[in-house]
C-alpha positions in Angstrom: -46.1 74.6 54.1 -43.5 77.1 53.4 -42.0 77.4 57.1 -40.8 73.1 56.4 -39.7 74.3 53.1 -37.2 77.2 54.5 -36.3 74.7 57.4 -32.3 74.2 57.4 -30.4 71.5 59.7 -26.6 71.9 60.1 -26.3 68.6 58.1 -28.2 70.4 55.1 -25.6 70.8 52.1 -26.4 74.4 51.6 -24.4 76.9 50.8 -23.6 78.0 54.3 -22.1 81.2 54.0 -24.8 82.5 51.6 -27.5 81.4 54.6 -25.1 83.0 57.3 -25.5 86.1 55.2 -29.1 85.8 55.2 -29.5 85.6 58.9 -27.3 88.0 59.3 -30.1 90.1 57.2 -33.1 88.8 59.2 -31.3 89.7 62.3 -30.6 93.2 61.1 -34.3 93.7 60.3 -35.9 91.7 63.6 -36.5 94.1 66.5 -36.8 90.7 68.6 -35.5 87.6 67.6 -36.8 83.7 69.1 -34.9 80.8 69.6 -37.0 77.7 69.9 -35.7 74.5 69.9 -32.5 76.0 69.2 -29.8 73.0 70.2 -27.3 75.8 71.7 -24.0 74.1 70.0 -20.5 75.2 69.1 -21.4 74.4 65.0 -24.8 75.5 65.1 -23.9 79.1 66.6 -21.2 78.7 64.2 -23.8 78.7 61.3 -25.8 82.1 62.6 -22.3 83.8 62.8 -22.1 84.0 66.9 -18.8 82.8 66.9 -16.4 85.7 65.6 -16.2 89.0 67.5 -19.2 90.8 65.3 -22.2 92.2 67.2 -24.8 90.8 65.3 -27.2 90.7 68.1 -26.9 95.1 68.9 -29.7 96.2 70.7 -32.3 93.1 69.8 -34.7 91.4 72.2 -34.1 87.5 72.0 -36.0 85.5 74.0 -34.8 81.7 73.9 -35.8 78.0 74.9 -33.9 75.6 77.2 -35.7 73.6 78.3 -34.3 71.4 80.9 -30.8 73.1 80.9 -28.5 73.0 83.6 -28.3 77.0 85.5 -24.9 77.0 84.5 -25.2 76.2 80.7 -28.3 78.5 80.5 -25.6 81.4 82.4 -23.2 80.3 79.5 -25.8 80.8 76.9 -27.1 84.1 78.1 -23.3 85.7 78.1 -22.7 84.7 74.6 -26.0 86.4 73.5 -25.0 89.5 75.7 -21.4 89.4 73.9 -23.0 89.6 70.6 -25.6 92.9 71.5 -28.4 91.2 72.8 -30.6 93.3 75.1 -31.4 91.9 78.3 -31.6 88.4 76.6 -34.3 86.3 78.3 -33.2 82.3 78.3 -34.5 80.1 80.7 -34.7 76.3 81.7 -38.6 76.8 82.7 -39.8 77.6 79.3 -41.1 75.3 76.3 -42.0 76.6 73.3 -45.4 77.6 73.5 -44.6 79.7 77.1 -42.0 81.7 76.1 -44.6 82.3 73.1 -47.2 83.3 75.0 -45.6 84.9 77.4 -43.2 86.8 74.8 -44.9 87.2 71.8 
């Protein structure tokens, strides 16, 4: 399947700026963007590029997973995504993958 093939983990030994360019392009060309699954990190925002002051997130709908999360973390995560352009970002602790799908896409 070509989804496992383009599957990256932080501990892949990729050239990691060349992928942060590339989801830098996906973002620019998504209209809404899903994280699901996503383990909400320091190092792995670091890799999509939501750690500098750029506003890679302008005006797109992200809808995320996290599943489980405390309010407060969920609060934390929701900020950064506003800091970085998101539109009314909608993260919460109630949804597993296949809600926020069907409710989202």
């Amino acid at each position: 399947m070509s989804i496992i093939k383009n599957m990256k983990t932080i501990w892949d030994n990729n050239n990691k700026e060349k992928d942060k360019e590339k989801i830098h392009s996906y973002f620019s060309l998504s209209e809404r963007i899903f994280f699901i699954g996503f383990g909400w990190l320091d190092e792995n925002m670091k890799i999509l590029g939501l750690d500098g002051s750029e506003r890679i997130l302008r005006g797109k709908e992200v809808h995320c997973t996290a599943l489980q999360m405390s309010d407060d973390n969920v609060r934390s995560i929701e900020d950064k995504l506003k800091f970085y352009g998101a539109l009314r970002p909608n993260i919460s602790s109630k949804y597993d993958a296949l809600t926020l799908i069907k409710d989202f896409f």
